[in-house]
Structures are given as structure tokens and as C-alpha cells.
MARBALUM-764504 format. One record per residue (C-alpha): z, x, y; residue in one letter; chain. Coordinates in steps of 0.5 Angstrom, whole numbers, always signed. Each point is the difference from the previous one (the first is absolute). Example, Ala and Ser with C-alpha at 12.3 -4.5 7.8 and 13.67 -1.06 7.14 Angstrom:
2
R     Z     X     Y aa ch
R   +16   +25    -9  A  A
R    -2    +2    +7  S  A
end
This chain:
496
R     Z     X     Y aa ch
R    +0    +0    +0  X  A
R    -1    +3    +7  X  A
R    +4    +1    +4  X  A
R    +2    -5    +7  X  A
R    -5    +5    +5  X  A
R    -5    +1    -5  X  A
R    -2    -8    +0  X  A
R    +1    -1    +7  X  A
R    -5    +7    +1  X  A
R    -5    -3    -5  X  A
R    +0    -7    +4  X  A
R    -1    +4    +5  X  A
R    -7    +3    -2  X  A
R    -2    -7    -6  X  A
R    -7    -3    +1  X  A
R    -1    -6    -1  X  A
R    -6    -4    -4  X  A
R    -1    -6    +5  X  A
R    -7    -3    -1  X  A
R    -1    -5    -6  X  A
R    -3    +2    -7  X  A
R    -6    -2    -3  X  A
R    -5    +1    -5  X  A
R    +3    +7    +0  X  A
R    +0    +1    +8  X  A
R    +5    -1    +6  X  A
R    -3    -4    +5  X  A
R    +2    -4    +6  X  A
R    +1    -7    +1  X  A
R    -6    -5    +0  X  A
R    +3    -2    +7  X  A
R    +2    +6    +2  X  A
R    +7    -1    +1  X  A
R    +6    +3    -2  X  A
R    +8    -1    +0  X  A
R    +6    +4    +1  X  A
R    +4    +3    -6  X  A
R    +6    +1    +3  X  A
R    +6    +4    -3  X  A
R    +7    -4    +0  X  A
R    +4    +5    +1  X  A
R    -1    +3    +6  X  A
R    -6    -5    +3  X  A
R    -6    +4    +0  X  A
R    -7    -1    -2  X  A
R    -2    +3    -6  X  A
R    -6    -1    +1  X  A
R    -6    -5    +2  X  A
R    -2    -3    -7  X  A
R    -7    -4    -2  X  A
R    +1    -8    +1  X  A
R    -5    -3    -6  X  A
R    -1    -8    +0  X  A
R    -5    -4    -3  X  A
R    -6    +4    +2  X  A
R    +3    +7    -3  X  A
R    +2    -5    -6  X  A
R    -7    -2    -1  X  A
R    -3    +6    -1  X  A
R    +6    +4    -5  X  A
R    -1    -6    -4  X  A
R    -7    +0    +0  X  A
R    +0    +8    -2  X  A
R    +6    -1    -6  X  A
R    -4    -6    -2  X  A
R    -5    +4    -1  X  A
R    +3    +6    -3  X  A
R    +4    -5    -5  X  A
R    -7    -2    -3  X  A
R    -3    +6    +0  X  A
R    +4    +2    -6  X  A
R    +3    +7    +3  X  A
R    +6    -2    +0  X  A
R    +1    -5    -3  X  A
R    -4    +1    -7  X  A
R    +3    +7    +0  X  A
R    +4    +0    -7  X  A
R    +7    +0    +2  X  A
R    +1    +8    -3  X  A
R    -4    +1    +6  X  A
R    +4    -4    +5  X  A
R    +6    +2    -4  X  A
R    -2    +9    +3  X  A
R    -2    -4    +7  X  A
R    +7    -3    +1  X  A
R    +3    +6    -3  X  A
R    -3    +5    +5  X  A
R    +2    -5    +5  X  A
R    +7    +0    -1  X  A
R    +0    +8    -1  X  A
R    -3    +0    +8  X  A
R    +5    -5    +2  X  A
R    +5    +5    -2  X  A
R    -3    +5    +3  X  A
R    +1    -3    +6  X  A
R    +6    -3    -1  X  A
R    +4    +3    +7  X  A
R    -6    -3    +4  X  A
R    +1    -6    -3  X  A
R    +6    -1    +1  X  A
R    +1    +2    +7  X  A
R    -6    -4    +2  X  A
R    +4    -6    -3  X  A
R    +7    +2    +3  X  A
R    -3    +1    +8  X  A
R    -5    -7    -2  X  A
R    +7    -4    -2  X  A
R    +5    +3    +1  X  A
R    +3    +0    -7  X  A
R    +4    +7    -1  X  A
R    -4    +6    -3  X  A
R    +6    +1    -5  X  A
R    -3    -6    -3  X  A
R    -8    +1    +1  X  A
R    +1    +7    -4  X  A
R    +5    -3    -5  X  A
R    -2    -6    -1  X  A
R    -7    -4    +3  X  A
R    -4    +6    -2  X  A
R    +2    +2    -6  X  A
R    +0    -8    -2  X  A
R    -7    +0    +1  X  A
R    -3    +6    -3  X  A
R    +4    -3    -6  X  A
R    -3    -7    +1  X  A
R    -8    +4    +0  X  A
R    +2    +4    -6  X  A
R    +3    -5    -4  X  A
R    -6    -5    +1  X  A
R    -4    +5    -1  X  A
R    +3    +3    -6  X  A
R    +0    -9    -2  X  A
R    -7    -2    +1  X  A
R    -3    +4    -6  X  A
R    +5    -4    -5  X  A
R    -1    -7    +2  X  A
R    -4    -4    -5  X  A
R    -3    -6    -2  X  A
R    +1    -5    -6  X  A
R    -4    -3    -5  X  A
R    +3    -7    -1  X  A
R    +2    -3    -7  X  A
R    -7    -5    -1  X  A
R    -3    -2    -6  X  A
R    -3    +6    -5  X  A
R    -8    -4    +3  X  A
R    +2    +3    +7  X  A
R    +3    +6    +4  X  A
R    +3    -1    +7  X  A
R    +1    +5    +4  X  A
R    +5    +0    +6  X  A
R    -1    +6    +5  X  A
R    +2    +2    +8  X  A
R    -5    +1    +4  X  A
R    +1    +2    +8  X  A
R    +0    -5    +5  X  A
R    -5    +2    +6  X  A
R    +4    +1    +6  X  A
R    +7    +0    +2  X  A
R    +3    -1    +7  X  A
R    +6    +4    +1  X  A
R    +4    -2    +4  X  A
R    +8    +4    +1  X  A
R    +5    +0    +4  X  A
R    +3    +6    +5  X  A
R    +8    +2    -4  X  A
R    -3    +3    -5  X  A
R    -7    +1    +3  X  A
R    -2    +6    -6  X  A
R    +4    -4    -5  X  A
R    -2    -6    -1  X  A
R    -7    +1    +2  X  A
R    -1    +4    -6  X  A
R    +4    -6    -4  X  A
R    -7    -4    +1  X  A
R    -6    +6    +1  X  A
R    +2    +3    -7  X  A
R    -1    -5    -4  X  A
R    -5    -3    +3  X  A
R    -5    +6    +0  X  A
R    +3    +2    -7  X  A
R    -4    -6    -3  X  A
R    -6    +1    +4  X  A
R    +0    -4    +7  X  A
R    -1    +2    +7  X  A
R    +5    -1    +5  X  A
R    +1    -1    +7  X  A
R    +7    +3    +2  X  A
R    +2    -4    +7  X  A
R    +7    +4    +2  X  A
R    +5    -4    +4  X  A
R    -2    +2    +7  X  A
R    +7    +3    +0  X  A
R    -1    +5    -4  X  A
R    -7    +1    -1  X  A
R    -1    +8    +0  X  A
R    +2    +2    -6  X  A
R    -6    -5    -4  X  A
R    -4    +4    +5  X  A
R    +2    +7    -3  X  A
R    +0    -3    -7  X  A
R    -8    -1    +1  X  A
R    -1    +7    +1  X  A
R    +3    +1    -7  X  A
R    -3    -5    -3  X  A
R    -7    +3    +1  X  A
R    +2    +7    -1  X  A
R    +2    -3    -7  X  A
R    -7    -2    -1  X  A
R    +1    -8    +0  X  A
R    -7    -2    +2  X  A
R    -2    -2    +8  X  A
R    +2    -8    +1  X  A
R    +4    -1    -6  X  A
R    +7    +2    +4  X  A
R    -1    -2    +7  X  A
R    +5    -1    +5  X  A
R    +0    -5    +6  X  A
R    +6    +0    +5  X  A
R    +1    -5    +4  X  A
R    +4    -7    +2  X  A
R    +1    -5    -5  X  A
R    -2    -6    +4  X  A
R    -7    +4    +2  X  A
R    -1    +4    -7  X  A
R    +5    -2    -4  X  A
R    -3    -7    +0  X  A
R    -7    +2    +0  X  A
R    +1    +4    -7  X  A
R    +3    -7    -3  X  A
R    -5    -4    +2  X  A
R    -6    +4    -2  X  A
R    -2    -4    -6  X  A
R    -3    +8    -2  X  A
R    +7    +2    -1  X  A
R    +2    -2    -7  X  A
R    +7    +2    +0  X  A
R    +6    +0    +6  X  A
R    +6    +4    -2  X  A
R    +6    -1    +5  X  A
R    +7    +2    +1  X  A
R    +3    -2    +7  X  A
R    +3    -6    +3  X  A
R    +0    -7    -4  X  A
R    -2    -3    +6  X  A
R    -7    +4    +0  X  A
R    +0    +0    -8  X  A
R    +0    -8    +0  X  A
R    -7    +1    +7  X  A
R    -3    +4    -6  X  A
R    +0    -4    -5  X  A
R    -3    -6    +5  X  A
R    -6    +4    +1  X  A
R    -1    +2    -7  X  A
R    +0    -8    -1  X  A
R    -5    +0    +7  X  A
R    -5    +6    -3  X  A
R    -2    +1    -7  X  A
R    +7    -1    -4  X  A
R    +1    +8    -1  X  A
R    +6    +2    -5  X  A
R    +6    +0    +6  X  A
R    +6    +4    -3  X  A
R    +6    +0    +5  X  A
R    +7    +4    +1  X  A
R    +3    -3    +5  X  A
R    +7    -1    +5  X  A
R    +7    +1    -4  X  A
R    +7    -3    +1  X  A
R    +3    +4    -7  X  A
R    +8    -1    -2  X  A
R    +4    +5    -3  X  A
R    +6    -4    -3  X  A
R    +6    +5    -1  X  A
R    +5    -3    -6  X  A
R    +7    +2    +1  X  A
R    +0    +2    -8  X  A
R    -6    +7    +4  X  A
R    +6    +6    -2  X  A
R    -5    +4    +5  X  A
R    +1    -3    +6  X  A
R    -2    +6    +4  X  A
R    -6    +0    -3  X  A
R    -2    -6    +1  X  A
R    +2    +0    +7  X  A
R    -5    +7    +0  X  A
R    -5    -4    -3  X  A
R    +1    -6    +5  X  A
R    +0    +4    +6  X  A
R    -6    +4    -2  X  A
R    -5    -6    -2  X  A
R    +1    -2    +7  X  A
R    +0    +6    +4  X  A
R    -4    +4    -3  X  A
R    -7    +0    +4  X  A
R    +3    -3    +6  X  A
R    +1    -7    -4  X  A
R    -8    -1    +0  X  A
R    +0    -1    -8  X  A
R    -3    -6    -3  X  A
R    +6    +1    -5  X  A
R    +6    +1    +4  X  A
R    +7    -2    -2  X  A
R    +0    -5    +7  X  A
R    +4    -4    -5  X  A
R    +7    +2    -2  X  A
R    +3    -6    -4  X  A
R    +8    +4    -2  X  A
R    +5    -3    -5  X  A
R    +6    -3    +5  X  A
R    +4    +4    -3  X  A
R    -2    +6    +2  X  A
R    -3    -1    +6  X  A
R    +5    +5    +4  X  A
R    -1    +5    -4  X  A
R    -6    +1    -1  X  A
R    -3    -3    +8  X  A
R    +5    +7    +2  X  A
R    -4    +4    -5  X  A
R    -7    -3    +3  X  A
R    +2    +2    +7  X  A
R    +2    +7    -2  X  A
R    -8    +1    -4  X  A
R    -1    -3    +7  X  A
R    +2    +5    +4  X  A
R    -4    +5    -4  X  A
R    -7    -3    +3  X  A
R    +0    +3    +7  X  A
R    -7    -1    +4  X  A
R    -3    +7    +1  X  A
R    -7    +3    +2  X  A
R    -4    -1    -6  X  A
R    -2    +7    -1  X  A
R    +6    +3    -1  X  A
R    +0    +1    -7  X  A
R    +8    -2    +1  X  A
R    -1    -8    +2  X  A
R    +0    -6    -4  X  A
R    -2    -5    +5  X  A
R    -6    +1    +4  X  A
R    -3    -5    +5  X  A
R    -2    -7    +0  X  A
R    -8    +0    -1  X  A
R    -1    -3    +8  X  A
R    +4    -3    +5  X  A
R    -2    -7    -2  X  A
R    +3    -1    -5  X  A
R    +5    +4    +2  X  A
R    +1    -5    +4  X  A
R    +0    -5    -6  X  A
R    +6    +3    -3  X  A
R    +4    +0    +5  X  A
R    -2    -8    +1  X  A
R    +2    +0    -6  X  A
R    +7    +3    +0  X  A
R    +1    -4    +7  X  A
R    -1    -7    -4  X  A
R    +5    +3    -6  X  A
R    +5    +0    +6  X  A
R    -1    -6    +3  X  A
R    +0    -3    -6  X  A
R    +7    +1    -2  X  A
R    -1    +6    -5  X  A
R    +5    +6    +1  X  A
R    -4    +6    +2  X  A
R    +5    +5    -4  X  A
R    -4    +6    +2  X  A
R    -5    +3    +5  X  A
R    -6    -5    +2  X  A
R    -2    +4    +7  X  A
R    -6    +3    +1  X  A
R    +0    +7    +2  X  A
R    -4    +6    +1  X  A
R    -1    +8    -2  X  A
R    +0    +5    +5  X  A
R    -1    -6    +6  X  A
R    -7    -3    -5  X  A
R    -2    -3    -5  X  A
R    +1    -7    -3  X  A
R    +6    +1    -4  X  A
R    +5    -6    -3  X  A
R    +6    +2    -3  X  A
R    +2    -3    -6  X  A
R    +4    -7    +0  X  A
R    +4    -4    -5  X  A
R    +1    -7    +1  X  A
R    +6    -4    -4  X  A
R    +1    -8    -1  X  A
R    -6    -2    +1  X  A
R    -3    -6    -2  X  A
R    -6    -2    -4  X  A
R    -4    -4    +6  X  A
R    +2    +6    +5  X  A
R    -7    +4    +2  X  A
R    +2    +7    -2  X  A
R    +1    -3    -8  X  A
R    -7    -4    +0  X  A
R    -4    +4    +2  X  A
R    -3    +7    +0  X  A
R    +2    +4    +5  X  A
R    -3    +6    -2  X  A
R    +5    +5    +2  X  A
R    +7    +3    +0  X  A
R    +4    -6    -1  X  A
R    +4    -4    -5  X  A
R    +3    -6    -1  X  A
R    +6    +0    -5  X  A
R    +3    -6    -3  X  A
R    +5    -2    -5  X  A
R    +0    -5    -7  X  A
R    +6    -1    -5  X  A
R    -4    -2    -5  X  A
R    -5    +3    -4  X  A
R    -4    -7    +1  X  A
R    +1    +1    +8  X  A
R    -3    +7    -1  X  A
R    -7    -3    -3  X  A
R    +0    -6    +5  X  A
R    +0    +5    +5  X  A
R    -4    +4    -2  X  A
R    -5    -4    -2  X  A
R    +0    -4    +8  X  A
R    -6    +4    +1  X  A
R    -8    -2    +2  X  A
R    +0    +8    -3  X  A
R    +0    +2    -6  X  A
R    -2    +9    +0  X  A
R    +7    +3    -3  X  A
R    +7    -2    -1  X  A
R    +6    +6    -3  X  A
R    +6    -2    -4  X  A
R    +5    +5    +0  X  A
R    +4    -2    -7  X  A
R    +4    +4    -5  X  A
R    +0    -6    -4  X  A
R    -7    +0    -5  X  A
R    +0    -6    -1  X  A
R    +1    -3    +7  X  A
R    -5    +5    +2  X  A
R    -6    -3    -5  X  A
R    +2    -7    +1  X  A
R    +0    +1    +8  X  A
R    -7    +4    +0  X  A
R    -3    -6    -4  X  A
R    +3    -5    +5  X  A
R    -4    +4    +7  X  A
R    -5    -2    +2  X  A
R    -3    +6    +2  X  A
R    -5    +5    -2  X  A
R    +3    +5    -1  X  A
R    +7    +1    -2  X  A
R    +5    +7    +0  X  A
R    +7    +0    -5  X  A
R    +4    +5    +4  X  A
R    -5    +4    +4  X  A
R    -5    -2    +5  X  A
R    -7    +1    +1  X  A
R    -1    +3    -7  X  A
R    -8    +0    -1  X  A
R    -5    +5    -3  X  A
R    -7    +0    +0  X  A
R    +0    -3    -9  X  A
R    +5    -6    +4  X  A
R    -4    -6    +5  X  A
R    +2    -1    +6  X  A
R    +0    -8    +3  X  A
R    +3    -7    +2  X  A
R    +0    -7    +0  X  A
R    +0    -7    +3  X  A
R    -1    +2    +7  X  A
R    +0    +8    -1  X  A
R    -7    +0    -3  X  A
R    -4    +1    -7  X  A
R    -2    +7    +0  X  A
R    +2    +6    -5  X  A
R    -1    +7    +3  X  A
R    +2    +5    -5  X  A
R    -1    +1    -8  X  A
R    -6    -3    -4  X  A
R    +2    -6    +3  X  A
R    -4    +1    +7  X  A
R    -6    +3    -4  X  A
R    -1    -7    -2  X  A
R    +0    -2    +7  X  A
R    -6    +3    +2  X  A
R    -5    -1    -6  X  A
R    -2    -6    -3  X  A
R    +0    -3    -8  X  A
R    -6    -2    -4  X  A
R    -1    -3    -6  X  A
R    -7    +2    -4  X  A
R    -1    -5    -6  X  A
R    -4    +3    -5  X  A
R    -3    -4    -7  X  A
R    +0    +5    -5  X  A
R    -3    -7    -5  X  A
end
């Protein structure tokens, strides 16, 4: 790990890629026109970064299109995709502190967790996908002995991939890996909070030698190219991770356009239920305090739910509020800091809304909740706990997306799954439990995508990764997500 002064010298001399990337080539904007991307920490501006919309859609769609049916891609046996992907990842490594820091002056998030984390994540991802698309077969269905039926995958055609801006890296490849791993091509369009990081990965991605419009990436806003990609009745897949809100808008123009495949991980309000019968207390208030505060709060699986066993409330609040105490708004390139800045002052100031509602609600608001800065800038918040809250309060229904959490308490065991399950969300849920039995029939009670038995977050690259009810119907990671981006024919042949 570098050293403090070493990223605040490399950040001084970093050069961005901010034009868009299609068929194989960085080129302004159709329009001409650009947007800001700023770095939240101190308020300066990164750079002026290419500002798609429906025209620029037209023609990436247009060229991936075209390389799709052209088959150099596409048709490439796997093994080949497989070398492709692979060189893909090592190229990612290789640039990993780039990468890294490109994501923390971008949003903000503390380059301890880039180098650590998102980009070690990613190569992952790449590798394990491509480790997995040479063993995905197909089937041979039981028929009768005067016929064969063959079931085999096939690639879709193109993916729109649409990704948020906490884990811009990460959970891009989350979508892109699978999707050209089974053969597609892909238009990459970055939150244009986070943008710079998918522009680099352009340059790898054509280093690696994937071929000219079949990786293209478009950044823009998400009502001017966003909307266009989910329109496009040339796009034959949308893949998002963001806002339920915006997840429900995308799902309506796939309804208006041609029905492409729309597959969603949207917003999250995950309960962690801490049982009296939990003898680590201590780890349990690490993990609590650590689902929340980790990343600035901006996780869709936070802990922003706490639900604790009346009986040991006080004690386990007094052990919450000393984890606390250990995530301390810092530069973000301090390899030292744990808590960056909040993405933009907008929704800085959504947080704090957030945190003035809990208050005039009537929540206690136990620890922190101010805004802050670091050297005199910057869009920091510290992190903030409320108790005795209530399920109607705003901070309890709904996604705050940031360092703020609720707690409330139950007295019994069916209490617990009430509240927990009082949720329009269904993304993750956590049980912390010394009794097996209880933690298996818990489990299976949550209405949740994902539920963690003493531990929180747990998840590799074989493990999938989605919600429910409103949190959406996507699965990023394992073999699961490769099914998502191809498509499942049936040949019937008569062998009588």
C-alpha cells in the first residue's frame, strides 16, 4: 500500500479518459456536450467527461449490434473467451492502484477499501466468470427413445449495462463479465457520479483484444442515455443495480419497447436481529456498526435496521456506540481513513433530511448525525444512530443510503420476524443467534435475498447475489448470473 503523500502525488499527476468508448475508439458526444466530474472530498473538478444521449445510443447499439451478428465474438468458442477474459483480469490487476484511485477521487470512498476490496472484487469476478463459461453445458432432455431433445444456451444479443456509483468498479463487473463471458456485446453506461473508472477499463478491455464494439462505454445521465439504451428495441438486455425507483421506470420502457429481458437489483432496507441467546455481543456490534458505516452507509445492504432483544439493549447500544466511535470522516487518501465523503452535496443534503426527520419524528438520536468537513471541504456526515424508533418513521421505511441507522427492540421471536419483514425491500437480512435451531428457522422465515447467520456480507464470486419484493429480481455472481445474459433453446430432433 502506498503511503499517504504517495497518493496525494499520484493524484496530482493522474490523467483521465473522458470522452466515450465506442467500437473500439474514445469520441465526444454526439451533442458536444459534457458534464463535471467532481471530487466530493474537496470540490474540485476531475474532469469534463462526455455527455451521451439518444443519438450516441443509436450508433453503440448500431455497432454492437452488428459485431454481435458478425460472430467474432459471439460465436467464439468459450475456451477463447475464456483466454480473452482472463488476459482481461491480469490487465486489471496490473493497473489496480490506477483504478483504485480513479474510484476514490471519483466518489469519494477511502482508497483502503479500493485497494483492498473493490478491485481485488472485480478481478475476481472477471476470473472466476471466465474460469466458469467453458463449464456451463447443455442438456439432453429425457424423451421418448424415437426422439432427442437437445436444451442448449445461447448468447442473447446486446446488454445494456446500467451501474450505480458506491462500488462503480465492482458492481460493473458484476454485469460486464457474465455478459460477454456467454458471448454478448455490451454498452457500459456509468453512473455520471462515478464515471472515470469505466472509461479506463475501456482501454484494458481493448488491450485484452476483445474486439471493436463489442465492450462500448457511454457515460451520461440516466434520463437522457440511460432512458435511450431502455428504450432501444435493439437492446435485447438491461441490467441495472441502483434505485428501486428508477428500477420500476426501466422495467415500464421494456414494457413500451420491445420486452427485452430487464434484470434489477434495486434500493434496500435490511434488518440485522441480534437475539439475547448471541454470546459475542462484541462481534456482533462490529459487524452491525461496519454494515452500516463501512463505504459511508451508501451499501444496498447496509445494516440501516437494527432490531435487539429488549433484554440486552443497553448493553449491546453501549457497544454499538464504541464501534462507532471508530469511523471517523477522513481524506480519502489517507490509507489510514475509513469513512470518505459522501458521493455529491445533493445527496449529502438528502442525508441530513433524513437525519432532521428521525429528530422531528421523535427517534433519539443517540450518536452523531452532523454534517462535517475535513481540512475545511468536502461532503462528510458522521456516522449516526438512532433508537426508539418506530416502523412508520421515515428513517425506518425508507433507503436512506447513507451512514444512518435505525434501532428498534422485540420481545419475542415472532416480534422480530414481524419487523423485520415490515419492509417494501427484501435485499438482505442478518441473524445473530447461538442457537441453531433458531438461526435455520429464522432464516427461513426472512423475506430476503440473502441471509447471513452471524456474520454479515458474506459472499464470494460461486455465491449469487440479489433481493426480493421491491429490491428487485437480478442475481450478479455465481453460475446463476451467466443464465441471465443468455438464452435457453429447445431443438427437438426425430430420430424415428
Amino acid at each position: 500500500m502506498k503511503s499517504y503523500s504517495q497518493w496525494q502525488e499520484m493524484a496530482n499527476s493522474i490523467e483521465f479518459n473522458t470522452n466515450a468508448f465506442i467500437n473500439g475508439a474514445f469520441v465526444v458526444a454526439q451533442s458536444g456536450e459534457t458534464f463535471s466530474s467532481i471530487n466530493p472530498a474537496t470540490g474540485e473538478v476531475l474532469a469534463e467527461v462526455a455527455s451521451c444521449d439518444s443519438e450516441d445510443a443509436e450508433i453503440a447499439v448500431a455497432v454492437a449490434k452488428q459485431v454481435f451478428e458478425s460472430g467474432s465474438w459471439s460465436r467464439k468458442p468459450a475456451l477463447e473467451r475464456k483466454k480473452t477474459l482472463l488476459k482481461f483480469a491480469d490487465l486489471i490487476e496490473q493497473h489496480a492502484e490506477t483504478l483504485s484511485l480513479i474510484d476514490t477521487l471519483d466518489m469519494g470512498k477511502p482508497i483502503a477499501d479500493c485497494v483492498g476490496f473493490d478491485i481485488p472484487n472485480t478481478i475476481e469476478t472477471f476470473r472466476w466468470t471466465a474460469e466458469a463459461i467453458d463449464k456451463v453445458y447443455g442438456e439432453i432432455s429425457p424423451t421418448n427413445t424415437n426422439s432427442m431433445a437437445l436444451m442448449t444456451h445461447e448468447p442473447i444479443g446486446v446488454v445494456a449495462a446500467i451501474v450505480p456509483w458506491n462500488y462503480p468498479l465492482m458492481m460493473a463487473s458484476w454485469k460486464i463479465a457474465p455478459a460477454l463471458a456467454a458471448g454478448n456485446s455490451v454498452i457500459l453506461k456509468p453512473s455520471e457520479k462515478s464515471p472515470l473508472s469505466a472509461l479506463f477499463l475501456a482501454t484494458l478491455a481493448k488491450e485484452a483484444g476483445i474486439p471493436d464494439g463489442v465492450f462500448n462505454v457511454l457515460p451520461g445521465f440516466g434520463h437522457t442515455v440511460g432512458k435511450a439504451l431502455a428504450l432501444h428495441n435493439e437492446v435485447d438486455v438491461i441490467t441495472f443495480t441502483g434505485s428501486t425507483k428508477v428500477a420500476g421506470q426501466l422495467m415500464g420502457y421494456a414494457g413500451e419497447s420491445n420486452l427485452k429481458r430487464t434484470w434489477l437489483e434495486a434500493g434496500g432496507k435490511s434488518p440485522c436481529i441480534i437475539f439475547a441467546d448471541c454470546e459475542d455481543l462484541e462481534a456482533a456490534a462490529f459487524s452491525a456498526a461496519f454494515g452500516i458505516f463501512s463505504n459511508q452507509g451508501e451499501v444496498c445492504i447496509a445494516t440501516s435496521r437494527l432490531l435487539i432483544e429488549e433484554s440486552i439493549k443497553d448493553k449491546f447500544m453501549g457497544l454499538l456506540v464504541e464501534q462507532a466511535k471508530n469511523f471517523i470522516p477522513g481524506d480519502p487518501l489517507n490509507p489510514d481513513t475509513n469513512m470518505g465523503a459522501i458521493v455529491d452535496q445533493q445527496h449529502l443534503n438528502n442525508i441530513i433530511s433524513f437525519i432532521e426527520s428521525g429528530v422531528s419524528e421523535g427517534a433519539n438520536l443517540l450518536y452523531g448525525g452532523n454534517q462535517t468537513t475535513v481540512d475545511g471541504q468536502g461532503c462528510f456526515v458522521q456516522p449516526t444512530i438512532f433508537t426508539d424508533t418506530q416502523q412508520n418513521m421515515s428513517i425506518v421505511e425508507n433507503e436512506i443510503f447513507g451512514p444512518v441507522v435505525a434501532v428498534n427492540t422485540f420481545t419475542t421471536w415472532e416480534e422480530a420476524i414481524q419487523l423485520a419483514n415490515d419492509s417494501k425491500y427484501g435485499l438482505a437480512a442478518g441473524i445473530w443467534t447461538d442457537n441453531l435451531k433458531k438461526a435455520h428457522k429464522t432464516a427461513r422465515e426472512l423475506q430476503a435475498g440473502m441471509v447471513w447467520i452471524n456474520n454479515w456480507a458474506g459472499s464470494d464470486s460461486t455465491t449469487p447475489f440479489g433481493g426480493v419484493k421491491q429490491s428487485g429480481n437480478a442475481r450478479d455472481k455465481s453460475l446463476h448470473s451467466i443464465d441471465k445474459y443468455t438464452e435457453m433453446k429447445t431443438t427437438w430432433i426425430d430420430l424415428s
